[in-house]
N, CA and C atoms as an extended XYZ file, in Angstrom:
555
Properties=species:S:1:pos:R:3:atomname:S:1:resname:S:1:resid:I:1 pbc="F F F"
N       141.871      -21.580     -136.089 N   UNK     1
C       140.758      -22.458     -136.421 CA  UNK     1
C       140.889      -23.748     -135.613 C   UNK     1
N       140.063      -24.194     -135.249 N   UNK     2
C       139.953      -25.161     -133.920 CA  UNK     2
C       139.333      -26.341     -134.867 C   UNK     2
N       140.148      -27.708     -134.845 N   UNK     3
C       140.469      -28.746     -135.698 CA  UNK     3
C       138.943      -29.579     -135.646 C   UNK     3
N       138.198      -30.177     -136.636 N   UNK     4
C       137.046      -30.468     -135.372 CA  UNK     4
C       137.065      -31.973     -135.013 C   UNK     4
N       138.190      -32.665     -135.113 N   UNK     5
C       138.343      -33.680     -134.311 CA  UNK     5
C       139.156      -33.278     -132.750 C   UNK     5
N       139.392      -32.259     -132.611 N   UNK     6
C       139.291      -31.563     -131.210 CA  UNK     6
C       138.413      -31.662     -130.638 C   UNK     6
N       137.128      -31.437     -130.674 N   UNK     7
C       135.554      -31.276     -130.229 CA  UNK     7
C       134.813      -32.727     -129.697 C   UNK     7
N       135.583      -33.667     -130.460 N   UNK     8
C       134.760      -34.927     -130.345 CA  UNK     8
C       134.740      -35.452     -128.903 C   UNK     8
N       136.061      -35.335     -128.364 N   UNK     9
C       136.306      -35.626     -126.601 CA  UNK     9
C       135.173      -34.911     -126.070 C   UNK     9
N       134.865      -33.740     -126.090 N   UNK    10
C       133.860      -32.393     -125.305 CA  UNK    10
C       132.365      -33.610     -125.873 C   UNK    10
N       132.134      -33.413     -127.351 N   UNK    11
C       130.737      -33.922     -127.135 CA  UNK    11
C       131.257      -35.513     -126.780 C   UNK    11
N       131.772      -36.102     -126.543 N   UNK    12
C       131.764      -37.364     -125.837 CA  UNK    12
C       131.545      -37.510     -124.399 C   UNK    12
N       132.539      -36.338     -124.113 N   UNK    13
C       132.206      -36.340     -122.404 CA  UNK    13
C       130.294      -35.427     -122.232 C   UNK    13
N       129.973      -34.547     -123.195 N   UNK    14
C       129.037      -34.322     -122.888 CA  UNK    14
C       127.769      -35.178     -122.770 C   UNK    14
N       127.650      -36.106     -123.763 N   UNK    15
C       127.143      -36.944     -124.091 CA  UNK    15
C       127.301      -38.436     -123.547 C   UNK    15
N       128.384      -38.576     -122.148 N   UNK    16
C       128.648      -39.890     -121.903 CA  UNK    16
C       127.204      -40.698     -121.357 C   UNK    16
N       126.232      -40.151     -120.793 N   UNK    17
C       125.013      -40.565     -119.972 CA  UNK    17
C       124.616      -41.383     -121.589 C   UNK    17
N       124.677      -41.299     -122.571 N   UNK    18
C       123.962      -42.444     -123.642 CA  UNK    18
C       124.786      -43.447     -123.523 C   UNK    18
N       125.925      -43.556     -123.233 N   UNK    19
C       126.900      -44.807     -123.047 CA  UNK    19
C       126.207      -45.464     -122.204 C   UNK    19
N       125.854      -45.082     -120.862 N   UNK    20
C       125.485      -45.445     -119.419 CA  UNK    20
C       124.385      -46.100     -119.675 C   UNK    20
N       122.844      -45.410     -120.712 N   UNK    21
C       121.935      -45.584     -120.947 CA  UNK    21
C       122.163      -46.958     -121.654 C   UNK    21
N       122.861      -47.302     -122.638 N   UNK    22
C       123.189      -48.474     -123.844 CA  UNK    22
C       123.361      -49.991     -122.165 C   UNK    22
N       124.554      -49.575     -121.712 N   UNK    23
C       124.758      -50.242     -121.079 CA  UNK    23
C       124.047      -50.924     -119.418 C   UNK    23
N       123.041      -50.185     -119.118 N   UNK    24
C       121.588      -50.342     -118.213 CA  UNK    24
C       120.826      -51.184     -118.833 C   UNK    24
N       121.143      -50.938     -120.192 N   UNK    25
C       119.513      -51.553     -121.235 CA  UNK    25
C       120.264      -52.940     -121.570 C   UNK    25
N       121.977      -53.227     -121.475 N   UNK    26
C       121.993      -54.658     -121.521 CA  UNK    26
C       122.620      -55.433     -120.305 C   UNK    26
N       122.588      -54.417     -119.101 N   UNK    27
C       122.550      -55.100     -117.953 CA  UNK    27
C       121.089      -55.882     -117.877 C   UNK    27
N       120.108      -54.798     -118.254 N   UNK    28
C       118.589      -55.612     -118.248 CA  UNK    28
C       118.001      -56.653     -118.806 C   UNK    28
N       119.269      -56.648     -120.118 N   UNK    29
C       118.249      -57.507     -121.071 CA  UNK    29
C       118.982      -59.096     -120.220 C   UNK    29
N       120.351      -59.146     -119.639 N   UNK    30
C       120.824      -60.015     -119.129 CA  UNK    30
C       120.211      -60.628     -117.810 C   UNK    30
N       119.625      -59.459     -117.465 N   UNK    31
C       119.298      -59.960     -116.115 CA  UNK    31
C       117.849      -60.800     -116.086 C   UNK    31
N       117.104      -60.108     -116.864 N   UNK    32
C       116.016      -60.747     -117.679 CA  UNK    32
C       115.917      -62.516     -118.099 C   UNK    32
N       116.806      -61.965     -119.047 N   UNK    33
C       117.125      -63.677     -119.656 CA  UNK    33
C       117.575      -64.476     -118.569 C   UNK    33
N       118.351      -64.176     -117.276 N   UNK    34
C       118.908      -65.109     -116.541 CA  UNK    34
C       117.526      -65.547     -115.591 C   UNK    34
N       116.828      -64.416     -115.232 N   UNK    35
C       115.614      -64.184     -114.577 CA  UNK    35
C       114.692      -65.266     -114.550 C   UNK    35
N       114.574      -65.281     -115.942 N   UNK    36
C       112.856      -65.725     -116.623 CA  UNK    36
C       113.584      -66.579     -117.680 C   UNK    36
N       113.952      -67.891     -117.208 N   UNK    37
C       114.659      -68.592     -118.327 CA  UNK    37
C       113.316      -69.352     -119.142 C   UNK    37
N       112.760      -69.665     -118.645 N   UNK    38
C       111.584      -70.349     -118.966 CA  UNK    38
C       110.275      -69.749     -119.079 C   UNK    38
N       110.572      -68.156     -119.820 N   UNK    39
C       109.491      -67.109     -120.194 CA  UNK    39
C       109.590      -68.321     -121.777 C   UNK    39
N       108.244      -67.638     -122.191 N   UNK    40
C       107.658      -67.941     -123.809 CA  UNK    40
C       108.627      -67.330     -124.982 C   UNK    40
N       108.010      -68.037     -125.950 N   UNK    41
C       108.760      -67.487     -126.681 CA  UNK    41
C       108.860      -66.004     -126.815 C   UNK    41
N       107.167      -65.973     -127.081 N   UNK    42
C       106.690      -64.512     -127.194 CA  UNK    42
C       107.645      -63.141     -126.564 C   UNK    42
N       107.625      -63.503     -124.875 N   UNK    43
C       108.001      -62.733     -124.153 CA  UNK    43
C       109.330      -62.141     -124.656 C   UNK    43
N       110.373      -63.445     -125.090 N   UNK    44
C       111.619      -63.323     -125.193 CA  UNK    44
C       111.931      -62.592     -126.152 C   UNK    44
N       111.051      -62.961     -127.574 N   UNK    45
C       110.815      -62.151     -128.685 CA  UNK    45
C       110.750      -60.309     -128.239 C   UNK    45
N       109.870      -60.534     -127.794 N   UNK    46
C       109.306      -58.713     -127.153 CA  UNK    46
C       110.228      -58.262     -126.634 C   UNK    46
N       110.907      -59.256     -125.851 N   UNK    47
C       111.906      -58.370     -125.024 CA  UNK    47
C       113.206      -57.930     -125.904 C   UNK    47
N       113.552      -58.958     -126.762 N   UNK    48
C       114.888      -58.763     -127.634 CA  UNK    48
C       114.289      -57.974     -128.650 C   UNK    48
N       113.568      -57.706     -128.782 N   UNK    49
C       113.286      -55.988     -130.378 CA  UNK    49
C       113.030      -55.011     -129.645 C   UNK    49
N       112.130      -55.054     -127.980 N   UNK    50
C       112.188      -53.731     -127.133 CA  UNK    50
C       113.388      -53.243     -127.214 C   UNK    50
N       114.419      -53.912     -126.830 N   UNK    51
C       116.228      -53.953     -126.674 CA  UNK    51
C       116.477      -53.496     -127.760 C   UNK    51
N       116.520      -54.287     -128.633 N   UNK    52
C       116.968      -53.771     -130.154 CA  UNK    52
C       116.628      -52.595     -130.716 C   UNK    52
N       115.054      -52.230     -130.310 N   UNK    53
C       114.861      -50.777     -131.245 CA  UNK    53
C       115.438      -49.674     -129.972 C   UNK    53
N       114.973      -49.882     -128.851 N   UNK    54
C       115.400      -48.631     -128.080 CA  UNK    54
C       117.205      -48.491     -127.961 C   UNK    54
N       117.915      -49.571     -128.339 N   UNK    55
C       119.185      -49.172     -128.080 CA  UNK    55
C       119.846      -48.262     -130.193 C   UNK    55
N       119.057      -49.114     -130.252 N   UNK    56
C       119.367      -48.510     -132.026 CA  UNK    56
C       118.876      -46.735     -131.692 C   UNK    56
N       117.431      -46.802     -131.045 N   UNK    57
C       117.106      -45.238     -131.068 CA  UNK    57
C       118.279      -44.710     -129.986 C   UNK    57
N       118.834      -45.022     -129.540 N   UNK    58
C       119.878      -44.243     -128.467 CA  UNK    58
C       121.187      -44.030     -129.347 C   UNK    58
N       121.508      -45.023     -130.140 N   UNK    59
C       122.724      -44.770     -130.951 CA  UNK    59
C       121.994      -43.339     -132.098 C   UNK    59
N       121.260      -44.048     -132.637 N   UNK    60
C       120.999      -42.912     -133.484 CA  UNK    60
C       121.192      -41.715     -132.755 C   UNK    60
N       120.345      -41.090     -131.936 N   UNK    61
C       120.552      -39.623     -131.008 CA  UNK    61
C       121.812      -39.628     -131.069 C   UNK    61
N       122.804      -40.485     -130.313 N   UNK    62
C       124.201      -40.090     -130.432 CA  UNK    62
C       124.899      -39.623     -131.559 C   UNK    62
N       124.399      -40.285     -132.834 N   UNK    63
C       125.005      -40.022     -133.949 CA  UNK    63
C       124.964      -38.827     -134.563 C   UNK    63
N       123.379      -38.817     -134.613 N   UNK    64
C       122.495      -37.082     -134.722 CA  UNK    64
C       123.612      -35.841     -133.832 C   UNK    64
N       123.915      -36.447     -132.524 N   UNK    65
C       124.383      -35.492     -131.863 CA  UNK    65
C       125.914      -34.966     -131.905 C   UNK    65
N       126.367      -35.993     -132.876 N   UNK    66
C       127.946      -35.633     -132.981 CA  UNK    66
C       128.029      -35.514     -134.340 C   UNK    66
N       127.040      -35.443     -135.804 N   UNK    67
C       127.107      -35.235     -136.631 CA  UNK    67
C       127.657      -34.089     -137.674 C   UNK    67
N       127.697      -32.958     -136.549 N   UNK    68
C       128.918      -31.819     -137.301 CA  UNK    68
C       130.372      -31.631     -136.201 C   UNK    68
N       130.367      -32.533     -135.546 N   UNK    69
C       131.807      -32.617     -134.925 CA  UNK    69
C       132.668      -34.031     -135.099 C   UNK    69
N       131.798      -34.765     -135.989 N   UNK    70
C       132.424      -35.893     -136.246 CA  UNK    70
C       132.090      -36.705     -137.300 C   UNK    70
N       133.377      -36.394     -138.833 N   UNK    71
C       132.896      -36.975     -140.169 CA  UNK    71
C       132.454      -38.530     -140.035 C   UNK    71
N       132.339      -39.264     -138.842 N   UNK    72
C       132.219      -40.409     -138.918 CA  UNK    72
C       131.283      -41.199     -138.254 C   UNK    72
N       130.195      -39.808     -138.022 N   UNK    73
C       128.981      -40.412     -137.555 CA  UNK    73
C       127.861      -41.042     -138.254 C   UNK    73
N       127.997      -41.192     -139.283 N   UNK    74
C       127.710      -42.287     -140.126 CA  UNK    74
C       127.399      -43.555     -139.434 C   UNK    74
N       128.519      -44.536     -139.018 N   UNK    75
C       128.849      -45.517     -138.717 CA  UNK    75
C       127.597      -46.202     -137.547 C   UNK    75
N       127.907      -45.051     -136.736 N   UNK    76
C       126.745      -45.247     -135.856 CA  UNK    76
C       125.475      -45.184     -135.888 C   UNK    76
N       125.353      -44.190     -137.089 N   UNK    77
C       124.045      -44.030     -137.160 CA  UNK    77
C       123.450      -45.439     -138.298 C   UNK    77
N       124.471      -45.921     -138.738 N   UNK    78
C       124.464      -47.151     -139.581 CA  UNK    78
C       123.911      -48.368     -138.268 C   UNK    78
N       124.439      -48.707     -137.254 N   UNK    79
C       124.468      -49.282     -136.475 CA  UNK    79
C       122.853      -49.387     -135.839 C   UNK    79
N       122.526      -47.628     -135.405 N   UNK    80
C       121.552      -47.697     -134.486 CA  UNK    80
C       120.693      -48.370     -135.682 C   UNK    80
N       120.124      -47.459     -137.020 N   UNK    81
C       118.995      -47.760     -137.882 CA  UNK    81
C       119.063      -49.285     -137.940 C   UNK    81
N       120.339      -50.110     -137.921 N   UNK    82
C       120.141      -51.675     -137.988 CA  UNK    82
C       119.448      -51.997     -136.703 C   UNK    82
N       119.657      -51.753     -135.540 N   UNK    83
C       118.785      -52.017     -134.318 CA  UNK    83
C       117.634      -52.017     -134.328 C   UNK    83
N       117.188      -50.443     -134.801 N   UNK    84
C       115.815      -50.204     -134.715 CA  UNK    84
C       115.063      -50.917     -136.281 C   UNK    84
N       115.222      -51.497     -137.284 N   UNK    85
C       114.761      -52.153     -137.713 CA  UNK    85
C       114.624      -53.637     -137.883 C   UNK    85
N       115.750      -54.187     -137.231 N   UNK    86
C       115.404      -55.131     -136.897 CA  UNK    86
C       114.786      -55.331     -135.267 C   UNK    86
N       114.612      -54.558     -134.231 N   UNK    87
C       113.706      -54.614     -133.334 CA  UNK    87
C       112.291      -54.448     -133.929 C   UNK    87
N       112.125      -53.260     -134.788 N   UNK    88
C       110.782      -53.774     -135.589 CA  UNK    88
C       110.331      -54.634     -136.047 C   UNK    88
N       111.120      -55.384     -136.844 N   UNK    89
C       111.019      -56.414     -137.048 CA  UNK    89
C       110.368      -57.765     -136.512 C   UNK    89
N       111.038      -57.606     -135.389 N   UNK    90
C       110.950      -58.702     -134.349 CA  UNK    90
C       109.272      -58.335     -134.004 C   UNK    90
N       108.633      -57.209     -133.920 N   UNK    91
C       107.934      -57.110     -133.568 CA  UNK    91
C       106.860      -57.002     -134.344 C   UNK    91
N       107.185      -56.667     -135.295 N   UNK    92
C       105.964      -57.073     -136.402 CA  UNK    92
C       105.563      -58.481     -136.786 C   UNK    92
N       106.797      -59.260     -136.289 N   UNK    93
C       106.610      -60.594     -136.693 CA  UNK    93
C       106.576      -61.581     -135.686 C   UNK    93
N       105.794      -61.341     -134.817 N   UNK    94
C       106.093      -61.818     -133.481 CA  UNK    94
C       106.314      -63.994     -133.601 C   UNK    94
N       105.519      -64.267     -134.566 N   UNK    95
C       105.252      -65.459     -134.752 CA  UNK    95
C       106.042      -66.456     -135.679 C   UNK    95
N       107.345      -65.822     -135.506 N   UNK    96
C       108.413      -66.165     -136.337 CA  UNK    96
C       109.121      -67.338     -135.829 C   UNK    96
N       109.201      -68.190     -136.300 N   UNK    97
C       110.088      -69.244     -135.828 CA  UNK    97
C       111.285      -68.883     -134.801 C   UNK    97
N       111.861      -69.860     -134.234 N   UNK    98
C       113.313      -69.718     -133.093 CA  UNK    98
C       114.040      -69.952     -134.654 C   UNK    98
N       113.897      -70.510     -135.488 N   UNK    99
C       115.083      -70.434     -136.561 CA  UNK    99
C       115.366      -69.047     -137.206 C   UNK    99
N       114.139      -68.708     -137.393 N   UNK   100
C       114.389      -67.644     -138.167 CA  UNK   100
C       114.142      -66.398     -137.291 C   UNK   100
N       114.538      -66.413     -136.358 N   UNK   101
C       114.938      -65.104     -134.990 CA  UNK   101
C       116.310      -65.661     -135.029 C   UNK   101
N       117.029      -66.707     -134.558 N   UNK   102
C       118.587      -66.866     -134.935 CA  UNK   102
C       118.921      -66.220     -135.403 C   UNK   102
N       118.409      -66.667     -137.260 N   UNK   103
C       118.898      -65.669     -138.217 CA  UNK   103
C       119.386      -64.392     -138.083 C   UNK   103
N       117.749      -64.085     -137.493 N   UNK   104
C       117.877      -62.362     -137.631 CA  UNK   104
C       118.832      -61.687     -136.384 C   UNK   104
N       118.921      -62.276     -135.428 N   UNK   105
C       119.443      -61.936     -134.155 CA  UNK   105
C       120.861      -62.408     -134.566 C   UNK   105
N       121.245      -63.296     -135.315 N   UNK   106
C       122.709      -63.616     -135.517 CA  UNK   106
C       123.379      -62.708     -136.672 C   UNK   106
N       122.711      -61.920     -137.298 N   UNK   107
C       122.883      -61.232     -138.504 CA  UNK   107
C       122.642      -59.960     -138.182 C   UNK   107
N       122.084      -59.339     -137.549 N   UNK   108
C       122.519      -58.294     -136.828 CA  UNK   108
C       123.732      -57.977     -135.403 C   UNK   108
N       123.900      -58.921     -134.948 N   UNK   109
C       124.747      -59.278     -134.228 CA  UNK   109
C       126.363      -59.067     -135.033 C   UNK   109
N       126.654      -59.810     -135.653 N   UNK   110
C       127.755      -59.448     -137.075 CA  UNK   110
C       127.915      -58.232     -136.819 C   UNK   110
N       126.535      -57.658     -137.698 N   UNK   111
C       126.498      -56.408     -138.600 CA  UNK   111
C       127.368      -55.275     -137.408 C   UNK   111
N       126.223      -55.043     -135.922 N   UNK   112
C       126.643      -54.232     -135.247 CA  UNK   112
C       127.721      -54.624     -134.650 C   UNK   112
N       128.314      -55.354     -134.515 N   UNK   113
C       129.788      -55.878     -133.921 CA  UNK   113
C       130.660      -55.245     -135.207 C   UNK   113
N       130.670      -55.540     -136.162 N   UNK   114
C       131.391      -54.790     -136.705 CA  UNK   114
C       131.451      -53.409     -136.862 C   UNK   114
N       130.151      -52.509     -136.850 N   UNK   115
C       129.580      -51.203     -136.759 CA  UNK   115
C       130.855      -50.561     -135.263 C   UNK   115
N       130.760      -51.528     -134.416 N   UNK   116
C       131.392      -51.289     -133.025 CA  UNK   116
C       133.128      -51.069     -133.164 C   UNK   116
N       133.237      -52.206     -133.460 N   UNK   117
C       134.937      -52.131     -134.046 CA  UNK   117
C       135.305      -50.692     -134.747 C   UNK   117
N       134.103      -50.394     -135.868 N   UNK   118
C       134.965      -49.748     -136.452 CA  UNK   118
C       134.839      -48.025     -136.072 C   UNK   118
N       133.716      -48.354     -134.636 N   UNK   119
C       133.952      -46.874     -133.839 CA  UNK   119
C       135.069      -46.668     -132.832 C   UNK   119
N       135.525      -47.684     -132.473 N   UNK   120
C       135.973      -48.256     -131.778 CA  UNK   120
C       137.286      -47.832     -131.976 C   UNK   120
N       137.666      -48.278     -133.387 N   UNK   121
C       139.080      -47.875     -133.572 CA  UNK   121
C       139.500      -46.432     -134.311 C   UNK   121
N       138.279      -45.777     -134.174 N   UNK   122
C       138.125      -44.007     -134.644 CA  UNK   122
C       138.018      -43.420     -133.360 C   UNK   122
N       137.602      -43.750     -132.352 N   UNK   123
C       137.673      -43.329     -131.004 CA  UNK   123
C       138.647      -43.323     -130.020 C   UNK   123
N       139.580      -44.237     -130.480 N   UNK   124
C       140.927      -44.764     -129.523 CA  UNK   124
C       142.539      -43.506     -129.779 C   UNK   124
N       142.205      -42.360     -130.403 N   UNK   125
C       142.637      -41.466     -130.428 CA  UNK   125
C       141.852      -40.554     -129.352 C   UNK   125
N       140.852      -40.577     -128.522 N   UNK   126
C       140.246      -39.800     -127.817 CA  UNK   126
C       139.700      -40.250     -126.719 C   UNK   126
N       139.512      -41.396     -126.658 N   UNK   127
C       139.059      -42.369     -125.541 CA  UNK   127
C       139.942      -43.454     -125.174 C   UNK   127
N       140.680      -43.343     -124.050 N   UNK   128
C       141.733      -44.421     -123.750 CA  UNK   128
C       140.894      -45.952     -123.346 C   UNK   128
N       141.106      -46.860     -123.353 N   UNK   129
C       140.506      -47.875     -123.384 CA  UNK   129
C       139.312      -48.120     -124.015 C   UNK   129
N       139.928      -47.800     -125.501 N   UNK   130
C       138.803      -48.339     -126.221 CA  UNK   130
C       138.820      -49.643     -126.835 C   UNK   130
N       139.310      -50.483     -126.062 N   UNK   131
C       139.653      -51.628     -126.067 CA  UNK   131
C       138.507      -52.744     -125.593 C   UNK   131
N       137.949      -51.791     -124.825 N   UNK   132
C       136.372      -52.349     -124.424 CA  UNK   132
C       135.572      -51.993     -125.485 C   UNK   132
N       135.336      -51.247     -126.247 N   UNK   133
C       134.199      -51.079     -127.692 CA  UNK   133
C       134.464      -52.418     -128.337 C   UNK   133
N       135.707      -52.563     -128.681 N   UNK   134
C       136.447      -53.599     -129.880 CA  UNK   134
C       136.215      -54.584     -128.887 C   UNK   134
N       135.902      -54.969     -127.842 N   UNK   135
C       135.821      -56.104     -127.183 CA  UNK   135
C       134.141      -56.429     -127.456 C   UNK   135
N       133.736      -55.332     -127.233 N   UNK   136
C       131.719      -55.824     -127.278 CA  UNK   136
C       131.813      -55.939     -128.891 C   UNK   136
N       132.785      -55.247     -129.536 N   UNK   137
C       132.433      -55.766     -131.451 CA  UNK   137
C       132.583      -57.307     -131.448 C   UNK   137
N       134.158      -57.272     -130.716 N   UNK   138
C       134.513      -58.828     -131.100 CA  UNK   138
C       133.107      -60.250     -130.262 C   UNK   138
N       132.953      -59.902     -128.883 N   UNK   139
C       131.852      -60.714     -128.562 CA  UNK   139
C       130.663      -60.332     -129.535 C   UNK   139
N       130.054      -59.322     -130.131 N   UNK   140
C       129.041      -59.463     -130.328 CA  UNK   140
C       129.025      -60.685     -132.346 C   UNK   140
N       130.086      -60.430     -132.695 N   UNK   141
C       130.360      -61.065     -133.890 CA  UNK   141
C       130.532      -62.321     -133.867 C   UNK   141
N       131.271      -62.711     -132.377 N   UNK   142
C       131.192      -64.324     -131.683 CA  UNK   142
C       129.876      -64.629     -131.687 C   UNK   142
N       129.085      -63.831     -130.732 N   UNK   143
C       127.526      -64.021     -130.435 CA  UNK   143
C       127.262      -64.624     -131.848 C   UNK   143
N       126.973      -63.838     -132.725 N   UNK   144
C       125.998      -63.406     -134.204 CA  UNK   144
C       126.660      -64.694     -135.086 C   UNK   144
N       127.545      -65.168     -134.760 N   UNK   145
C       128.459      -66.254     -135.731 CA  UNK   145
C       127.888      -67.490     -135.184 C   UNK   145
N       128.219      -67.756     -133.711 N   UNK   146
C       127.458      -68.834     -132.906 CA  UNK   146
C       125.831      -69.354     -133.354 C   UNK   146
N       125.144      -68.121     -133.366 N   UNK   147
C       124.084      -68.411     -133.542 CA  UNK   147
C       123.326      -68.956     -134.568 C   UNK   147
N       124.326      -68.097     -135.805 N   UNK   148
C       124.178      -68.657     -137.461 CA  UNK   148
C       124.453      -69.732     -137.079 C   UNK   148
N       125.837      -70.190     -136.372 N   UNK   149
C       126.005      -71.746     -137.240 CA  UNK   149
C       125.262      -73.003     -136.198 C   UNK   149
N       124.349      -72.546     -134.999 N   UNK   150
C       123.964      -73.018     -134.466 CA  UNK   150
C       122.528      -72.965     -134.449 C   UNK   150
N       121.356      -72.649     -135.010 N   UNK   151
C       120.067      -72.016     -134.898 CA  UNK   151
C       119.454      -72.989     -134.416 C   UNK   151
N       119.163      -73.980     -134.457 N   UNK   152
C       118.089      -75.260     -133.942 CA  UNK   152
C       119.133      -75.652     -132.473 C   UNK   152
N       119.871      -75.122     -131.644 N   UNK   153
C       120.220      -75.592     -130.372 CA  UNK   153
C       118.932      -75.066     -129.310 C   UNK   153
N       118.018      -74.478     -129.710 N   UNK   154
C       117.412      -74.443     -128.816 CA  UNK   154
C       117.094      -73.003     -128.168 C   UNK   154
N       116.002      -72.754     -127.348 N   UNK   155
C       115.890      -71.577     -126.992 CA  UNK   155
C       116.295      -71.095     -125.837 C   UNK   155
N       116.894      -72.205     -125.303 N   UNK   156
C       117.641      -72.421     -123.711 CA  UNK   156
C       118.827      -71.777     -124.018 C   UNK   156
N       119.651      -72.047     -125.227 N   UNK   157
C       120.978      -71.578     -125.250 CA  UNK   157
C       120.899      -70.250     -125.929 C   UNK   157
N       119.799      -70.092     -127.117 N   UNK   158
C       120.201      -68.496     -126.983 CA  UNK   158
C       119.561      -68.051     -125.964 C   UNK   158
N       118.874      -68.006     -125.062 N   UNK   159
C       118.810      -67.037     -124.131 CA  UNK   159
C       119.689      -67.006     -122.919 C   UNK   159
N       120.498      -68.304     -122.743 N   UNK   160
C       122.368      -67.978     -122.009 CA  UNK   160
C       123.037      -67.033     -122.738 C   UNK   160
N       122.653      -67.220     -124.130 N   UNK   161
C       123.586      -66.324     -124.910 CA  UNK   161
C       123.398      -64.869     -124.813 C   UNK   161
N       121.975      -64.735     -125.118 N   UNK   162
C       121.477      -63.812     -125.063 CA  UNK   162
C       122.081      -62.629     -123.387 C   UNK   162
N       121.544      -63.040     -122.052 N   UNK   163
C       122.415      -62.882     -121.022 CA  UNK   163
C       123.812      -62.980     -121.138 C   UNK   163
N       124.268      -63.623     -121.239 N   UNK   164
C       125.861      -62.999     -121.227 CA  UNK   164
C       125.969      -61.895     -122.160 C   UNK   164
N       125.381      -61.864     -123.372 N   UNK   165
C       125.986      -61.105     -124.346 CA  UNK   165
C       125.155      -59.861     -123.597 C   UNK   165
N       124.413      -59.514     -123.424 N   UNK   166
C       123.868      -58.238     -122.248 CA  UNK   166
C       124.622      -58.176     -121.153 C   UNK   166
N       124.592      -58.998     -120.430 N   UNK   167
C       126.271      -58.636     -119.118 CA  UNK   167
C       127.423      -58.312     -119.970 C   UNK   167
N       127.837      -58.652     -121.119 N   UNK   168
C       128.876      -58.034     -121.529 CA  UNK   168
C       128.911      -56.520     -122.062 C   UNK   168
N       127.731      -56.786     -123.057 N   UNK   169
C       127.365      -54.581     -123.351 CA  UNK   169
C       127.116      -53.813     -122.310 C   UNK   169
N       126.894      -54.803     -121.153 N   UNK   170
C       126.396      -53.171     -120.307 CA  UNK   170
C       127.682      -53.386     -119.163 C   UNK   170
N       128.585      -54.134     -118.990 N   UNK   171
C       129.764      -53.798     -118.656 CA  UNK   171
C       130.570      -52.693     -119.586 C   UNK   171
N       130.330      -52.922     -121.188 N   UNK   172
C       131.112      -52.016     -121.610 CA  UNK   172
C       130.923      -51.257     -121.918 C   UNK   172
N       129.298      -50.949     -121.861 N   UNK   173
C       128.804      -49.130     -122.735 CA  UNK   173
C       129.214      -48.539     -120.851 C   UNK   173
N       128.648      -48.865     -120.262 N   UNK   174
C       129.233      -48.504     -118.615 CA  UNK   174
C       130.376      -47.986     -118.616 C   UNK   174
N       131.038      -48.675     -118.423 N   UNK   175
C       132.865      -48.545     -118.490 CA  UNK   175
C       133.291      -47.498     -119.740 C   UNK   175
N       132.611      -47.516     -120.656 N   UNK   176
C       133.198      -46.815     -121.601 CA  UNK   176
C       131.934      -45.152     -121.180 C   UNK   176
N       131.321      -45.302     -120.827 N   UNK   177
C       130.754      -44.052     -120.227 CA  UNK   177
C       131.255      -43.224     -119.630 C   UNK   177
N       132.124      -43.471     -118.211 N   UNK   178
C       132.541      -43.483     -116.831 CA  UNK   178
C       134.132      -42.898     -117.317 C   UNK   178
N       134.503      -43.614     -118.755 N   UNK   179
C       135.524      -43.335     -119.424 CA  UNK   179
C       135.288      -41.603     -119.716 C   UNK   179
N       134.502      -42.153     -121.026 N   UNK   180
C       134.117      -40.442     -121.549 CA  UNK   180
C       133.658      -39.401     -120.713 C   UNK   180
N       133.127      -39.649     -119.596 N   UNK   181
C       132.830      -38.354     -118.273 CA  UNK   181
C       134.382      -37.804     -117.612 C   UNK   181
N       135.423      -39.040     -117.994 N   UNK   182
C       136.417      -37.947     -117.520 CA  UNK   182
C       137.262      -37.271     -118.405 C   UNK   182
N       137.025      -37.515     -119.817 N   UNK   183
C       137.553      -36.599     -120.471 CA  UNK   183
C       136.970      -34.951     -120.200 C   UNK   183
N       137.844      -34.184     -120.319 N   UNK   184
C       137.942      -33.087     -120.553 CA  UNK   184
C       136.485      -32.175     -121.275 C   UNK   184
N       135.675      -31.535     -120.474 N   UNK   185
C       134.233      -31.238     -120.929 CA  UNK   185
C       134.448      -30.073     -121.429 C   UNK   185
């Protein structure tokens, strides 16, 4: 009988192109924000719940997809559904204050930083350097903490924030992609 935390490397390496995908979508959102510093609010809004729901819908698929080879796809799928509702969010409410987008952007930020960690350290039996997951948990919980205790700095600084914290996920869903393609298929 073949263990089924055996399997998880195979659908990881099968599945590494959603890593790649996560990490494109926050090379973009960085490059964006560095781009168009002085886009509207609006824009910035649109752009951070586009981000948010399509990377939540990419985790979810992943989760969906490792759900009978891995008791702990839960976590993720905990993760993506926080994305994709608070990208809805964002978008249903387009006319929401910069305070209360902080909020929400600093409170999901937490949430999935921790969601990250704790794949992070269920994966590091199968993925060597998963030291980069626990690194985008730990920045993204920096991010999400910063922002709580900072919300009225302005829309200049979260959207530095915003960019780096996208150059940092898509360095590491990347790297951690590039990882899982050489495990063992």
């Amino acid at each position: 009988m073949i263990d089924a935390m055996t399997r998880v490397p195979a659908s990881l390496h099968r599945y590494w192109w959603l890593f790649l995908i996560r990490g494109i979508f926050g090379f973009a959102l960085g490059a964006f924000a560095l781009v168009y510093p002085n886009a509207t609010l609006a824009a910035v809004v649109l752009v951070l719940g586009a981000f948010l729901a399509i990377d939540g819908i990419v985790a979810v698929a992943k989760a969906l997809q490792i759900l009978r080879t891995d008791r702990h796809w839960w976590v993720l799928l905990l993760e993506g559904l926080l994305g994709i509702v608070v990208g809805v969010a964002i978008f249903a409410l387009p006319g929401i204050s910069i305070v209360s987008l902080a909020y929400l952007v600093g409170y999901w930020a937490i949430l999935s930083g921790a969601f990250s960690i704790a794949t992070a350290l269920r994966l590091r039996a199968h993925v060597p350097g998963e030291w980069l997951y626990v690194l985008f948990g730990i920045v993204s919980i920096i991010f999400g903490g910063f922002v709580l205790f900072a919300p009225a700095t302005g829309l200049v600084y979260i959207v530095l924030l915003i960019a780096i914290y996208g150059f940092i996920m898509g360095v590491t869903m990347v790297a951690l992609a590039f990882r899982a393609l050489r495990l063992p298929g």
